[in-house]
C-alpha positions, 0 to 999 in steps of 0.5 A: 300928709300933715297927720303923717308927719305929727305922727312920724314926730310923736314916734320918734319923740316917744322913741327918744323918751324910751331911750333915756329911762333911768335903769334901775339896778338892785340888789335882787338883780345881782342875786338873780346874777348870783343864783345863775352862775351857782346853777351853771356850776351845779350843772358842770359839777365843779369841786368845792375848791374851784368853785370858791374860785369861780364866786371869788374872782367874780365877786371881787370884779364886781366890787371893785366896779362899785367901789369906783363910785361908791365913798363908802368902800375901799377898792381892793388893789394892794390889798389882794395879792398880786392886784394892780389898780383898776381901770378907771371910766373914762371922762364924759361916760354915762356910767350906771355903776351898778349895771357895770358892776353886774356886767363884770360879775356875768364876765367873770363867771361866764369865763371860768365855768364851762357852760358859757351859753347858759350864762350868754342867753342870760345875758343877752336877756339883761342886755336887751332889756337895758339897751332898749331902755338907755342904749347910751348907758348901757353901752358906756356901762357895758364898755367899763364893766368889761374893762374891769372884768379884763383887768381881773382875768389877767390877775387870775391868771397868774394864781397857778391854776392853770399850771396845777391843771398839768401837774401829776395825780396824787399818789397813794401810798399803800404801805403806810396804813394811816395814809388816805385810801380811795373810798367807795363806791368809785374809788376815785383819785384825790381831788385838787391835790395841788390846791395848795400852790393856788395864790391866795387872795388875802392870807400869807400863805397856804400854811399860815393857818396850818391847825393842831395835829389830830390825834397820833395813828394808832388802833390801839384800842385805849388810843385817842385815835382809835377811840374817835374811830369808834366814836364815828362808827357807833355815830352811824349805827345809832343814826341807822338804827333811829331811821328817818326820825333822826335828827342827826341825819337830817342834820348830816343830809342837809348839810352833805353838799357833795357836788357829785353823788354817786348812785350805782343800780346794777350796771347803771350809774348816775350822778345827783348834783348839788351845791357845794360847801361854799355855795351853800354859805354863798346862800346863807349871805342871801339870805342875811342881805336880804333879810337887812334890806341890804343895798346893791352896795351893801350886797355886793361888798357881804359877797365879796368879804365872804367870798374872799374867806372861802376861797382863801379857806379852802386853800388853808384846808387842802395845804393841810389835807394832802400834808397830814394824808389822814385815811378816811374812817370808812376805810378802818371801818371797813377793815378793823371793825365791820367790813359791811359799815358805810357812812350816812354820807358818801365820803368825798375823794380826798383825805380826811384832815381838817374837814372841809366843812368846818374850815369854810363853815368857821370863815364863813360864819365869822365874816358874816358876823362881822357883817350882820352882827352876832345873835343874828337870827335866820331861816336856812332855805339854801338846800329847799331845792334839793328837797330838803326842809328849812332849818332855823339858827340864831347865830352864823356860828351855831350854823357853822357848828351844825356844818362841822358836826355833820360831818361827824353824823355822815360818817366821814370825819373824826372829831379832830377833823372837825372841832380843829377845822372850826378853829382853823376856820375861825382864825383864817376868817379873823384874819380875813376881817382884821386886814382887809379892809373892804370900809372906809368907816373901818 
């Protein structure tokens, strides 16, 4: 019975002992967390413009968990449009900041994608992990991160989404032949046309960086426009005629990001899923942080700075998109100049003007240089699991002009569309650097 008893105390102080291990959250664990909710979004196939969404506000609550603990950051509240203070933890917690901090990013995500049961086992797995380890911390930390995660959800929920969910589709109008048409193989209704009455986080307004104008209508053949049509066309022809040695496809390939290609085989149709635009600049500030070694901090503040300047570009570029209306090249292609033409790349279901890749890729790539620093050298493996091979840059803006120009070898944009998206792009992400200041050093 005495051994019995010594035995009944060894478990029960080994037991103790297990409950109070230090839980040790890293950075790798919040790119795994990152990784997963951009998976879930590949699966439900999201629109690039509400996917910058889903990576803003999640981020956004993840960081303002740190910033609780953190010196070095500057908590967001007053600075981000409409965001109130944040609830602090409350006295005697045992909070493990970064653990709360994942907790809120899975929150978030898990609210505003459609798949929530992929997001929960991935949870349960954490959480169960956690729990055995330190139940008190973890719970403490579990009970904050929601409390921040709430606090967020009220705040998105007053950005005008939910009220664009019921507003009417674009309408096309025929006569004007300069204005968008639906493009093959669907023929599919303008995506987000209402994206513009969304709240931006940080910039003034969806027109304040509202771009040059493109080149006037005209198929005159000495016009400008008319001859970046040409140019666009005779891009593709050579393209096809260099076949699969093109680097020019490669480039448009590895940069195509359409979340939803569509594949017609007689009377059968189905969809190949991919990333979108953001979510590949989502990867590249991966790879950057962990390149730098970057800290759970460190980390959660470069995604969080980037995404803030994806979401804010996709809005500049969709006020400009459905103001302009400009008709896709792969419409006049079709109809002024060889009516059997298609573009290396499937055109999305929105109008022409400003490329979308260029505006994101030009607020990206300036963010995370203000980041990482210029000249900063890197190895792009965002696209490996969708088969395609990696492509090496030496800055963020040579890869943000590779984005652009792809556009131009796909087929889908002129090169107004593309050259003033940059600048669109670059300037809203200045903007994004000088006024927000995320940094207590700054």
């Amino acid at each position: 019975m005495k051994c019995i008893g010594l035995f009944a105390i060894f478990i029960c102080f080994a037991s103790c002992q297990n409950q109070n291990q230090e839980i040790n959250i890293t950075a790798s664990d919040y790119h795994a967390a990152v990784d997963k909710v951009t998976e879930v979004m590949v699966h439900d196939i999201f629109s690039p413009p509400v996917a910058s969404r889903i990576y803003n506000y999640a981020n956004i609550a993840a960081y303002e968990v740190i910033c609780q603990e953190e010196n070095e950051y500057n908590s967001l509240q007053s600075q981000l449009h409409g965001l109130n203070s944040i609830p602090k933890a409350g006295d005697g917690k045992q909070i493990n900041y970064a653990m709360a901090s994942l907790i809120a990013y899975l929150e978030i995500g898990k609210n505003l994608i459609f798949s929530e049961d992929k997001i929960n086992v991935y949870q349960d797995s954490l959480y169960a992990s956690w729990q055995t380890k330190n139940k008190t911390v973890f719970q403490d930390s579990r009970a904050y991160g929601n409390q921040v995660a709430e606090h967020i959800k009220s705040w998105y929920s007053s950005d005008n989404y939910a009220q664009t969910r019921t507003m009417p589709k674009f309408s096309v109008n025929t006569e004007d032949p300069s204005r968008w048409q639906p493009t093959p193989p669907d023929y599919m209704d303008g995506i987000e046309p209402h994206w513009s009455k969304i709240r931006p986080s940080i910039i003034d307004s969806s027109a304040q960086f509202k771009p040059a104008r493109y080149p006037d209508f005209s198929l005159e053949k000495e016009s400008a426009f008319y001859k970046e049509l040409l140019e666009t066309y005779e891009v593709g022809e050579t393209i096809k005629k260099e076949g699969e040695e093109s680097e020019k496809l490669e480039i448009a390939q590895f940069w195509d990001c359409n979340p939803y290609v569509s594949t017609h085989k007689g009377h059968l149709m189905f969809a190949t899923k991919k990333i979108t635009p953001g979510a590949h600049w989502i990867g590249i500030c991966k790879i950057a942080c962990e390149k730098t070694n970057a800290d759970f901090s460190k980390t959660v503040f470069a995604y969080t700075k980037t995404s803030i300047a994806i979401a804010d570009a996709f809005i500049s570029c969709w006020d400009e998109k459905y103001r302009s209306n400009l008709i896709r090249p792969e419409t006049l292609i079709n109809q002024h100049i060889d009516e059997n033409w298609e573009p290396v790349l499937q055109t999305p279901p929105f109008p022409e003007y400003t490329s979308g890749h260029s505006v994101v890729s030009g607020a990206a790539s300036t963010v995370l240089t203000s980041i990482f620093g210029d000249n900063f050298e890197f190895n792009d493996d965002t696209e490996l699991q969708y088969g395609l091979p990696i492509r090496s840059f030496n800055s963020f803006n040579q890869a943000a002009d590779e984005a652009a120009i792809s556009r131009l070898y796909g087929g889908i944009h002129y090169r107004a569309a593309i050259d003033l998206g940059l600048d669109q792009g670059r300037s809203l992400g200045s903007f994004v650097v000088k006024k927000l200041q995320m940094k207590k050093s700054n």
